[in-house]
N, CA, C and O atoms as CSV, one atom per row, in Angstrom:
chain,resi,resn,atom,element,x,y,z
A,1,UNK,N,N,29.208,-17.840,-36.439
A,1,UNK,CA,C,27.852,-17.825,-36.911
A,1,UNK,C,C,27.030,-16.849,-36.082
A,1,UNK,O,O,26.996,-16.985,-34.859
A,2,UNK,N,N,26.288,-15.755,-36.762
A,2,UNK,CA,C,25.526,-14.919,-36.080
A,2,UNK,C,C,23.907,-15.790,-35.487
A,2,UNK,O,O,23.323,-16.781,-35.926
A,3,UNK,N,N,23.676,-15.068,-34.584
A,3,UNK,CA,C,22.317,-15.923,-33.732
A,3,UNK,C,C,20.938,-14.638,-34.958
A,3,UNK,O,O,20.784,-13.418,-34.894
A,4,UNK,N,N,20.263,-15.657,-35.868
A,4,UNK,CA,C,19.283,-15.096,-36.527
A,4,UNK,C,C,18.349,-15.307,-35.319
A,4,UNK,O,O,18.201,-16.287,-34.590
A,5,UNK,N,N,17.564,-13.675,-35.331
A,5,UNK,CA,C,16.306,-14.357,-34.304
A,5,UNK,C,C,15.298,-13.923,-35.425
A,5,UNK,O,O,15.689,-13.163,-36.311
A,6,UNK,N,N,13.756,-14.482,-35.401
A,6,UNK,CA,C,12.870,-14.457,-36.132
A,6,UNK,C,C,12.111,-13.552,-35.724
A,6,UNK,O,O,11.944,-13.432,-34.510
A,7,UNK,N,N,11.276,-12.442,-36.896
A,7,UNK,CA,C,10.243,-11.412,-35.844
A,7,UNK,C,C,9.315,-12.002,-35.292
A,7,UNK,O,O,9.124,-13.208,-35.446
A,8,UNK,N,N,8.394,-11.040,-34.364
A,8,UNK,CA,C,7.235,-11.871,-33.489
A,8,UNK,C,C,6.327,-11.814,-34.551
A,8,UNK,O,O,6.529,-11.417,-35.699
A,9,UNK,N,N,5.418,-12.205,-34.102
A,9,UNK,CA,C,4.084,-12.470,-35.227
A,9,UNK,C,C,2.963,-11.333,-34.950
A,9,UNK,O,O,2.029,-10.781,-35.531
A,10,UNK,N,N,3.690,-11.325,-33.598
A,10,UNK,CA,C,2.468,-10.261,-33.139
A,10,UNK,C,C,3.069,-8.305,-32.860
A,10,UNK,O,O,2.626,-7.413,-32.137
A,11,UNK,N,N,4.240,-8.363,-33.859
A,11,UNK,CA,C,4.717,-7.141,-34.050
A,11,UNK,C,C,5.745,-7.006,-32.672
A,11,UNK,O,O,5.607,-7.741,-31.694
A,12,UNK,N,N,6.734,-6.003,-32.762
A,12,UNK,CA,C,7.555,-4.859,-31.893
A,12,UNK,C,C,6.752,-4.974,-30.600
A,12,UNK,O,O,5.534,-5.057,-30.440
A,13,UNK,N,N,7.866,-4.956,-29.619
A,13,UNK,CA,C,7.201,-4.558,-28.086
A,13,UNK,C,C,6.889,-3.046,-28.156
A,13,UNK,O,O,7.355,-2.174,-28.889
A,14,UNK,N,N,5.699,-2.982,-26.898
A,14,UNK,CA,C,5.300,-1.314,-26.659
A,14,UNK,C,C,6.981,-0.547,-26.583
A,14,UNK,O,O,6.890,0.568,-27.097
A,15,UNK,N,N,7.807,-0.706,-26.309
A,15,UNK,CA,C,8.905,-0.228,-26.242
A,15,UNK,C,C,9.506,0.327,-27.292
A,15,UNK,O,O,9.860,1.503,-27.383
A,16,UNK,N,N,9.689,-1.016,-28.558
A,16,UNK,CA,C,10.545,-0.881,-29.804
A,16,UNK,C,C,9.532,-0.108,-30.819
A,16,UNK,O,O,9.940,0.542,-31.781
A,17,UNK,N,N,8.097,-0.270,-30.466
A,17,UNK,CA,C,7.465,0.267,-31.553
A,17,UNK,C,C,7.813,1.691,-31.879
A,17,UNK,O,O,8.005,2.007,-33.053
A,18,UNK,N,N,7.892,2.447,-31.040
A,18,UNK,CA,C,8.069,3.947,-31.509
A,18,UNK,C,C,9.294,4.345,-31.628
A,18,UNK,O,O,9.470,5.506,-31.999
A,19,UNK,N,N,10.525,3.437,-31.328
A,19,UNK,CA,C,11.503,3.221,-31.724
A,19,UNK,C,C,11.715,3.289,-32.911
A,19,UNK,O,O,12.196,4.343,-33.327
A,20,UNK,N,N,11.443,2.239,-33.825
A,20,UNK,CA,C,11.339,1.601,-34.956
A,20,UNK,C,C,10.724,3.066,-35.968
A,20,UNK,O,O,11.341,3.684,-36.835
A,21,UNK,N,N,9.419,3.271,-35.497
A,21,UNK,CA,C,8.585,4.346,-35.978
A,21,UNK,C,C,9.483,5.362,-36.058
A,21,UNK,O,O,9.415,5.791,-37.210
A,22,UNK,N,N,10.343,6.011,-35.392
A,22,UNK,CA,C,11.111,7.233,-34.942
A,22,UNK,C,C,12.409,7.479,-36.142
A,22,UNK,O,O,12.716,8.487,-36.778
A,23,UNK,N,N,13.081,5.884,-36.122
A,23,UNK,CA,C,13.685,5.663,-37.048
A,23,UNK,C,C,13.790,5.843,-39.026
A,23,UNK,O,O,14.710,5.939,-39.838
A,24,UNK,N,N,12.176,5.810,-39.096
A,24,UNK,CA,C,11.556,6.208,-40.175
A,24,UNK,C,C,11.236,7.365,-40.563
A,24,UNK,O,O,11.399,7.834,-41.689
A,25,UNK,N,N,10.791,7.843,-39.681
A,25,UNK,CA,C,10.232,9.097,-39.535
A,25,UNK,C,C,10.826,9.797,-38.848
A,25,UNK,O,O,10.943,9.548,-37.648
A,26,UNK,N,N,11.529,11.186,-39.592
A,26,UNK,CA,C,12.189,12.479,-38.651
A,26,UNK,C,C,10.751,13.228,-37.594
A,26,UNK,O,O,10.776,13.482,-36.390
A,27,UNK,N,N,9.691,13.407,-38.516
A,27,UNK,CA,C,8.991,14.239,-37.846
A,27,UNK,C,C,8.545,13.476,-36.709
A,27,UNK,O,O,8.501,14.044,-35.618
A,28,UNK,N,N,8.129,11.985,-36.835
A,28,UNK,CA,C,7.371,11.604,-35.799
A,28,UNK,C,C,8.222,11.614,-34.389
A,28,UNK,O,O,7.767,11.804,-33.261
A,29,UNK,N,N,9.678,11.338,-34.797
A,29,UNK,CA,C,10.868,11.456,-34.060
A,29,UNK,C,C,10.693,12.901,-33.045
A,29,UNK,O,O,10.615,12.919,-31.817
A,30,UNK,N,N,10.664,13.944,-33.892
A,30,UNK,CA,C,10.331,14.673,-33.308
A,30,UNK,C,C,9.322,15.105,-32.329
A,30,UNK,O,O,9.453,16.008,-31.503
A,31,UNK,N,N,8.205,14.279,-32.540
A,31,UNK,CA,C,6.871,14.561,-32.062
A,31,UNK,C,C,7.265,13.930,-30.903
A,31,UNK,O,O,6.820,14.432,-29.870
A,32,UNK,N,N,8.159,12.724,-30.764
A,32,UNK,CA,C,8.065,12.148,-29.780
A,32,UNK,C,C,8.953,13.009,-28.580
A,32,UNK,O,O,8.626,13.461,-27.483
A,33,UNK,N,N,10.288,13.001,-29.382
A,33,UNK,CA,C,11.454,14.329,-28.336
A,33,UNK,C,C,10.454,14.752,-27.823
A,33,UNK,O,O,10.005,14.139,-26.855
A,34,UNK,N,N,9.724,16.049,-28.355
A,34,UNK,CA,C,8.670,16.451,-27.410
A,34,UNK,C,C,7.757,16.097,-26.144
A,34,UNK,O,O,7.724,16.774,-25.116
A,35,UNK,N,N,7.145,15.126,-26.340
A,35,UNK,CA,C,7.221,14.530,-25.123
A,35,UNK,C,C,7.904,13.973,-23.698
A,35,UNK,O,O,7.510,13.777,-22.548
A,36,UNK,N,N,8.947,13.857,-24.317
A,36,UNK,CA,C,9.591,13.304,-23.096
A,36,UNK,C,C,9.343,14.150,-21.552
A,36,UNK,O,O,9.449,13.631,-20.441
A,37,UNK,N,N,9.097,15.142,-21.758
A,37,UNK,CA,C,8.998,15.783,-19.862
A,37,UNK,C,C,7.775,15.773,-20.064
A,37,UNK,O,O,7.535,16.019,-18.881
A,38,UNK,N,N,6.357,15.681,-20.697
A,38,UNK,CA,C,5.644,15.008,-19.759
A,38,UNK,C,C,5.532,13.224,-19.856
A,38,UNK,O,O,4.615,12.717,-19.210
A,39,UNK,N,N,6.239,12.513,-20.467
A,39,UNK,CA,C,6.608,11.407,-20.083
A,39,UNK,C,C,7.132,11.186,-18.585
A,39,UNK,O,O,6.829,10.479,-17.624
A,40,UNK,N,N,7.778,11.857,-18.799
A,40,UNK,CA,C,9.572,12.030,-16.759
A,40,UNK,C,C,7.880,12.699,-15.699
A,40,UNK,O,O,7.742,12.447,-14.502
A,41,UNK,N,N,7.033,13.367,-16.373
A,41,UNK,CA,C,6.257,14.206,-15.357
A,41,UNK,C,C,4.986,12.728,-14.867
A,41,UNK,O,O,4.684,12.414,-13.716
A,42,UNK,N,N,4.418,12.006,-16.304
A,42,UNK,CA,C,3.956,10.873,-15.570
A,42,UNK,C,C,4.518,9.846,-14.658
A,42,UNK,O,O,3.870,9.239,-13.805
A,43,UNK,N,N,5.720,9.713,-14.901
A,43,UNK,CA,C,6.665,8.746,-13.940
A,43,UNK,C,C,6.284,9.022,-13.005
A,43,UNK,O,O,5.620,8.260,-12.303
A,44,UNK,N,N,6.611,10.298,-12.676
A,44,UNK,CA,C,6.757,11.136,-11.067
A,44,UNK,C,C,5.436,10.871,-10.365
A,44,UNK,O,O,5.266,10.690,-9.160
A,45,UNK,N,N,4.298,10.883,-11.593
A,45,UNK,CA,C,2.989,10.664,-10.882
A,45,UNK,C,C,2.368,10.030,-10.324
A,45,UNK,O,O,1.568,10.147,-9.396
A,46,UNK,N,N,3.103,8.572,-11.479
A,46,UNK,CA,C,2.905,7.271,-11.019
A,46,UNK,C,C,3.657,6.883,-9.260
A,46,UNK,O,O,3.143,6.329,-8.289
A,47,UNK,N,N,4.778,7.355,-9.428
A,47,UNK,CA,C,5.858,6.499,-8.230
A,47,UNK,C,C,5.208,7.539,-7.051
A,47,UNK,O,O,5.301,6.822,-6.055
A,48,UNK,N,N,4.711,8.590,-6.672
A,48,UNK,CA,C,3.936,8.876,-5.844
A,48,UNK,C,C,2.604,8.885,-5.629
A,48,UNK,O,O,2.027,9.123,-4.568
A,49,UNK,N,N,2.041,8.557,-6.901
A,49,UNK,CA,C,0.762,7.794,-6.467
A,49,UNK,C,C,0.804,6.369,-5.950
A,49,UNK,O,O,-0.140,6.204,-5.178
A,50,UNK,N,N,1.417,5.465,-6.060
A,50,UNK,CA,C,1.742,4.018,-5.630
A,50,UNK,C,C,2.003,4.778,-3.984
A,50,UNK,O,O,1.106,4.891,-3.149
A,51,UNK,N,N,3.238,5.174,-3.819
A,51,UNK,CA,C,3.729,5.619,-2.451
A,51,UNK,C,C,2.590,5.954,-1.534
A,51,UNK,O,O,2.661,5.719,-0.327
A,52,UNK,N,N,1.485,6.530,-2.127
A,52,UNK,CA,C,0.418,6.724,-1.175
A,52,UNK,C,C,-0.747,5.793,-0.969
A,52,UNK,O,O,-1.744,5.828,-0.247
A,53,UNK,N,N,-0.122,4.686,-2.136
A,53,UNK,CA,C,-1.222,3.775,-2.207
A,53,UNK,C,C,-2.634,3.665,-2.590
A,53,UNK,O,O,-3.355,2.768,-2.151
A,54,UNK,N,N,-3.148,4.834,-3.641
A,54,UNK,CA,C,-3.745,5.721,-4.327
A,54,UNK,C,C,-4.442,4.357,-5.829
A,54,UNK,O,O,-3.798,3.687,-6.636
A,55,UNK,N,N,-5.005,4.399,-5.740
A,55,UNK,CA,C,-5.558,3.838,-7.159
A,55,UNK,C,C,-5.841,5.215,-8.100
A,55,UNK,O,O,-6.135,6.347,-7.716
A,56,UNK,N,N,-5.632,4.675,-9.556
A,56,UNK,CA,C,-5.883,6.235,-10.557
A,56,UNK,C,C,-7.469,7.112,-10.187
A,56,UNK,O,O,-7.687,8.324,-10.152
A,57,UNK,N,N,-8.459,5.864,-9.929
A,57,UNK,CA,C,-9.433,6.307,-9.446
A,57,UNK,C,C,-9.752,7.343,-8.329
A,57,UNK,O,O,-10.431,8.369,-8.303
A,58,UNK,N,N,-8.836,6.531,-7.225
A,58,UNK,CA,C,-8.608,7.246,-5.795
A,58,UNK,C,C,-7.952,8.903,-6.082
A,58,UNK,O,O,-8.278,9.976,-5.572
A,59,UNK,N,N,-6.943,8.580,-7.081
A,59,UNK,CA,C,-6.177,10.552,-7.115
A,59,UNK,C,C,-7.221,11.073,-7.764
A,59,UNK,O,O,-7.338,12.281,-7.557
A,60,UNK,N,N,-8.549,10.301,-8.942
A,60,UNK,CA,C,-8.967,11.049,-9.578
A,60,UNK,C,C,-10.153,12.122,-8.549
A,60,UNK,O,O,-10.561,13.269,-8.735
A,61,UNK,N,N,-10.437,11.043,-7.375
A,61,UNK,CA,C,-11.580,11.801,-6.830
A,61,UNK,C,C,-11.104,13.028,-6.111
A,61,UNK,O,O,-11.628,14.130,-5.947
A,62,UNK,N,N,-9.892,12.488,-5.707
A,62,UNK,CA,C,-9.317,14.077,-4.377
A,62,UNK,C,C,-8.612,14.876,-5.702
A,62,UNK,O,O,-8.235,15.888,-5.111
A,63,UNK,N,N,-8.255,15.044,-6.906
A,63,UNK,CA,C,-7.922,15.710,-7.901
A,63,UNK,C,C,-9.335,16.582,-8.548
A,63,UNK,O,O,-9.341,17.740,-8.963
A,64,UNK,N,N,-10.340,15.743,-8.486
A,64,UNK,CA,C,-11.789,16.382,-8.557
A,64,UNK,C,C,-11.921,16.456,-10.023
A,64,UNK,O,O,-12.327,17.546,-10.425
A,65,UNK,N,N,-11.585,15.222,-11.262
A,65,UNK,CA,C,-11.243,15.124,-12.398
A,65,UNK,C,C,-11.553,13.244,-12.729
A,65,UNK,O,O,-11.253,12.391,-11.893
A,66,UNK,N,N,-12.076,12.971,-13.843
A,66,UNK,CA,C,-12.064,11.691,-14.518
A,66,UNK,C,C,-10.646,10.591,-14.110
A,66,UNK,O,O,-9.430,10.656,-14.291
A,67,UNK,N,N,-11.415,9.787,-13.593
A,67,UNK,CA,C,-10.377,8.794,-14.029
A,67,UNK,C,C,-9.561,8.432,-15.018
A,67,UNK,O,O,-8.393,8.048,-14.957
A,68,UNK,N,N,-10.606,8.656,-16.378
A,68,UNK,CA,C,-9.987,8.057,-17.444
A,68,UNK,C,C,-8.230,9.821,-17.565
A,68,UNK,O,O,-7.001,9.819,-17.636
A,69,UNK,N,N,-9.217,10.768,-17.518
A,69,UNK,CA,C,-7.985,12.164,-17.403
A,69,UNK,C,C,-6.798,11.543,-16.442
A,69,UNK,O,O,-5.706,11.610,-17.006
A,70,UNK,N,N,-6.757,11.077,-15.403
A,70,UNK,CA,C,-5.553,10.682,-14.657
A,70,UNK,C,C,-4.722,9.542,-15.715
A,70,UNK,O,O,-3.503,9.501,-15.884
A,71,UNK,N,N,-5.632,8.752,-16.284
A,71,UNK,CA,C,-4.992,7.553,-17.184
A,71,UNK,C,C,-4.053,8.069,-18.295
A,71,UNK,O,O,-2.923,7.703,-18.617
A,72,UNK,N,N,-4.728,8.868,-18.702
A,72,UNK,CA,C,-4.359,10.015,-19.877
A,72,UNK,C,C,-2.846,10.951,-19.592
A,72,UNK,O,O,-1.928,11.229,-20.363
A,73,UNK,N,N,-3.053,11.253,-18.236
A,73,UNK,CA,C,-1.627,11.956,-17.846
A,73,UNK,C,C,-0.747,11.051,-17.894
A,73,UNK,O,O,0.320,11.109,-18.505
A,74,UNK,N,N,-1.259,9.951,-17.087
A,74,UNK,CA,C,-0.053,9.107,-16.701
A,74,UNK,C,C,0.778,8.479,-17.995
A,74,UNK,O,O,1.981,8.363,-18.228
A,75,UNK,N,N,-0.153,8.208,-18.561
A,75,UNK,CA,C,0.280,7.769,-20.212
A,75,UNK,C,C,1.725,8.403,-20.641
A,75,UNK,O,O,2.577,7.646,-21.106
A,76,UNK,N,N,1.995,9.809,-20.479
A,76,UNK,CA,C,2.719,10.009,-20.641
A,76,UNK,C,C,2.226,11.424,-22.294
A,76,UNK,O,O,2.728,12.450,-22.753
A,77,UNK,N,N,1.117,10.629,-22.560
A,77,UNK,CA,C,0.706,11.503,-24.243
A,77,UNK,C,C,0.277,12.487,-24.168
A,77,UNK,O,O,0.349,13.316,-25.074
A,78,UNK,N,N,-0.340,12.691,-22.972
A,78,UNK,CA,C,-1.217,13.602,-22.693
A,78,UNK,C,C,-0.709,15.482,-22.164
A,78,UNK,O,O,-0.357,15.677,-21.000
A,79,UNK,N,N,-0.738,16.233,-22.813
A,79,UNK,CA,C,-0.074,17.573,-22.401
A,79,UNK,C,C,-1.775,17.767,-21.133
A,79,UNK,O,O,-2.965,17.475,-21.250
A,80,UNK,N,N,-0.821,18.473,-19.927
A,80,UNK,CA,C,-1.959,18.835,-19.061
A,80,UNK,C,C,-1.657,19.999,-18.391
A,80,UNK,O,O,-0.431,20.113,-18.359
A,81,UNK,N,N,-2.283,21.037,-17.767
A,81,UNK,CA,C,-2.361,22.562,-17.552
A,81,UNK,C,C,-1.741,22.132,-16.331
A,81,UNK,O,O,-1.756,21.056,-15.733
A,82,UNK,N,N,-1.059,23.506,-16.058
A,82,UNK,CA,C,-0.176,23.660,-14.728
A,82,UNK,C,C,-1.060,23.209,-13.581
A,82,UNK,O,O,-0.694,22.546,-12.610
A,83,UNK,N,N,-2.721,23.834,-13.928
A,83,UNK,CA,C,-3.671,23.974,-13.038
A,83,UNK,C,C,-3.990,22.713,-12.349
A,83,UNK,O,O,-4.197,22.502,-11.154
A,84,UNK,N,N,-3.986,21.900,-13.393
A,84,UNK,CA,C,-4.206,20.485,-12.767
A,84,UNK,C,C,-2.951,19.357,-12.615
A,84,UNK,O,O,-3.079,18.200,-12.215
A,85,UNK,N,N,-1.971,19.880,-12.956
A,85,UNK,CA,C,-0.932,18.952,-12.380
A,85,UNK,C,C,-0.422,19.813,-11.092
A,85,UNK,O,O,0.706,19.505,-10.707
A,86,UNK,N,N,-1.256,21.110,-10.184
A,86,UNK,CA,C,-1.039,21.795,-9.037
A,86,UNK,C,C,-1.987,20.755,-8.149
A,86,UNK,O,O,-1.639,20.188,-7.114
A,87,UNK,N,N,-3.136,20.660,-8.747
A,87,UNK,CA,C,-4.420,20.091,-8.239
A,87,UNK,C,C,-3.892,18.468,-7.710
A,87,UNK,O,O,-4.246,17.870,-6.694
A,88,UNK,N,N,-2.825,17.970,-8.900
A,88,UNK,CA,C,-2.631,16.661,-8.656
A,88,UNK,C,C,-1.671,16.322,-7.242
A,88,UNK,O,O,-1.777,15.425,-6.406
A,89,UNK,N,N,-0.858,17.270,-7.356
A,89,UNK,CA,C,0.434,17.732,-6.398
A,89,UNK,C,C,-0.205,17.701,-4.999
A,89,UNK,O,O,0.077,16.950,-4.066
A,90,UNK,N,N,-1.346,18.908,-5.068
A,90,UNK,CA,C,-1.936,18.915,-3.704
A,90,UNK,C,C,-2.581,17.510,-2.703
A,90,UNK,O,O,-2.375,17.338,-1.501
A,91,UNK,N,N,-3.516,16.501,-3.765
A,91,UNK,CA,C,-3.873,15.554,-3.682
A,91,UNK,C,C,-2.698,14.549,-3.075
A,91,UNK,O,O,-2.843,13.609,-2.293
A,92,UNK,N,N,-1.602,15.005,-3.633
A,92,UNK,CA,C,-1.055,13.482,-3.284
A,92,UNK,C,C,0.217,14.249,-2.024
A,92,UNK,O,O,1.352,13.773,-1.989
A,93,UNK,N,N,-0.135,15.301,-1.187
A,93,UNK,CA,C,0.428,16.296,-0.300
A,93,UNK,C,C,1.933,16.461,-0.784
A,93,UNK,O,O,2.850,16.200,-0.006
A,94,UNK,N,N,2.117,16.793,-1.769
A,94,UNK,CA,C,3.515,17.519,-2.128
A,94,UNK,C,C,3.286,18.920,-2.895
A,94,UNK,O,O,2.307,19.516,-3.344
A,95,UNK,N,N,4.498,19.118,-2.831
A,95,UNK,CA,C,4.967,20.848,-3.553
A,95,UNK,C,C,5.127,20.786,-4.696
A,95,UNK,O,O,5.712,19.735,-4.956
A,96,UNK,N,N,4.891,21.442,-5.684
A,96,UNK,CA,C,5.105,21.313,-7.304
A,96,UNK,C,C,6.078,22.505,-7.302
A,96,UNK,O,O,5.823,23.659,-6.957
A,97,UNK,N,N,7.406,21.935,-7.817
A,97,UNK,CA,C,8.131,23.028,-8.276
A,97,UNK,C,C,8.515,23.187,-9.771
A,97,UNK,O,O,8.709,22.243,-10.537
A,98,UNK,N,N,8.607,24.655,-10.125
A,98,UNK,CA,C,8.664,24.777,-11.337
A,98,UNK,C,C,9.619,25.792,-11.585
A,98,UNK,O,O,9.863,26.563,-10.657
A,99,UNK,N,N,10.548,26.019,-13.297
A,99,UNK,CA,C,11.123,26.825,-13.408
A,99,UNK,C,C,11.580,27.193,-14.611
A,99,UNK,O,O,10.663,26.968,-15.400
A,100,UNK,N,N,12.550,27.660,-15.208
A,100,UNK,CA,C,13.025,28.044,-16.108
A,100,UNK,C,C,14.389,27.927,-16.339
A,100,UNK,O,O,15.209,28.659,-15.784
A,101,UNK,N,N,14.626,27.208,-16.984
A,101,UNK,CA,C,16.735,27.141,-17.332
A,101,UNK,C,C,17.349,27.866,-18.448
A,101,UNK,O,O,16.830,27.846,-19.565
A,102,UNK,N,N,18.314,28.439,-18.225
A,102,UNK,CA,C,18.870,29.415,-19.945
A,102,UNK,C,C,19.408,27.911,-20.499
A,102,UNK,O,O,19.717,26.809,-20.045
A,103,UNK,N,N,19.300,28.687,-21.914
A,103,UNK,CA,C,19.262,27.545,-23.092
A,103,UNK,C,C,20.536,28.030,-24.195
A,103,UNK,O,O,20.989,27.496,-25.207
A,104,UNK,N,N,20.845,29.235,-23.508
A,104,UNK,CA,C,22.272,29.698,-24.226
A,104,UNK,C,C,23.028,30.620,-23.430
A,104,UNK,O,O,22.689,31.033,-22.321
A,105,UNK,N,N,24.174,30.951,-24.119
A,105,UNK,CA,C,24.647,31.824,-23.707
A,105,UNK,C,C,25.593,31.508,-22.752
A,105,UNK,O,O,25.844,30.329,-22.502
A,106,UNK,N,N,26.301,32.672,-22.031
A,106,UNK,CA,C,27.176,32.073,-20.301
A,106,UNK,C,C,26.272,32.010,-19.614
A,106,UNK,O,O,26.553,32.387,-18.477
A,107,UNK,N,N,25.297,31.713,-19.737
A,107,UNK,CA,C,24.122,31.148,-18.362
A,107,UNK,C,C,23.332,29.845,-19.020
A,107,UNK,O,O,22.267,29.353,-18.646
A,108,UNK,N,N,23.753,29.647,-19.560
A,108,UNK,CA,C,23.074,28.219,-20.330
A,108,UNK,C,C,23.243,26.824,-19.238
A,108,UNK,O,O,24.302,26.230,-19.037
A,109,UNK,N,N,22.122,26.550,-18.715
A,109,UNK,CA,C,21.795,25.550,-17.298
A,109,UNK,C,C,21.914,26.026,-16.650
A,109,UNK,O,O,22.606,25.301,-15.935
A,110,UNK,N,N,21.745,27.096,-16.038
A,110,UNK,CA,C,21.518,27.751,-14.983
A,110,UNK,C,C,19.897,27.981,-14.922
A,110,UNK,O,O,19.058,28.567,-15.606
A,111,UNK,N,N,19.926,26.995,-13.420
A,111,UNK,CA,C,17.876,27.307,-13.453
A,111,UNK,C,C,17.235,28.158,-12.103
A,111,UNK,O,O,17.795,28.355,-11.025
A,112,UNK,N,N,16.380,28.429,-12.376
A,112,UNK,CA,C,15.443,29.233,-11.243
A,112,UNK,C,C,14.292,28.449,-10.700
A,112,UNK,O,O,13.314,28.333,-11.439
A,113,UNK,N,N,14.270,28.047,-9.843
A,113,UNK,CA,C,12.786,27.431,-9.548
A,113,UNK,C,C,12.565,27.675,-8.372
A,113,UNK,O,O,13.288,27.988,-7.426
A,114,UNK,N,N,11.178,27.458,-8.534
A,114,UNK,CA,C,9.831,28.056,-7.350
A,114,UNK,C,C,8.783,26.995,-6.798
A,114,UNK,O,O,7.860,26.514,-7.455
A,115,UNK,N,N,9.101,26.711,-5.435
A,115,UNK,CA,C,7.585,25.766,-5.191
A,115,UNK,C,C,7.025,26.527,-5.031
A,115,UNK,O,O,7.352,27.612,-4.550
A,116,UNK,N,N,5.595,26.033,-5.538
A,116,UNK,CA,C,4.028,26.197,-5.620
A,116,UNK,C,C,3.354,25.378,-4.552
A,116,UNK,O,O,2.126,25.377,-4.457
């Protein structure tokens, strides 16, 4: 006998929802792929803002930018300029490195990167 479970009443976890959504939808699927590195880039923001013990407020003032804008990065939804994820880097005293990887060819993963 299979275990029926019943849906919630109150919809999909934040998790399954865009799951579910993704599943339906090629494009939104897509919209989401897209995101993912600045998703991996809010992680990073989060686990060294905690490390410094930083409230979103606290990075927003030494970042010299809105609170609610730090909320917004961290989210993960939010696309944000090199300029201010340099600004964020500095604030929380690390190096931002950045680069470029080939995407074909006999050099395909092969990357170059540069701290800033």
């Amino acid at each position: 006998m299979s275990k029926r479970t019943e849906p919630s009443p109150v919809g999909p976890s934040a998790e399954e929802a865009p799951l579910q959504r993704a599943s339906r939808s090629h494009a939104y699927g897509q919209a989401q792929a897209g995101k993912d590195g600045y998703r991996e880039i809010a992680w990073l923001l989060i686990k060294y803002r905690m490390e410094h013990g930083l409230t979103q407020e606290q990075l927003a003032k030494r970042v010299g930018t809105s609170y609610s804008q730090i909320s917004r990065i961290e989210s993960g939804r939010q696309r944000t300029s090199l300029e201010t994820l340099l600004r964020m880097a500095r604030a929380l005293d690390l190096k931002m490195v950045i680069g470029f990887e080939e995407t074909s060819g006999e050099a395909a993963g092969r990357r170059e990167l540069v701290a800033i």
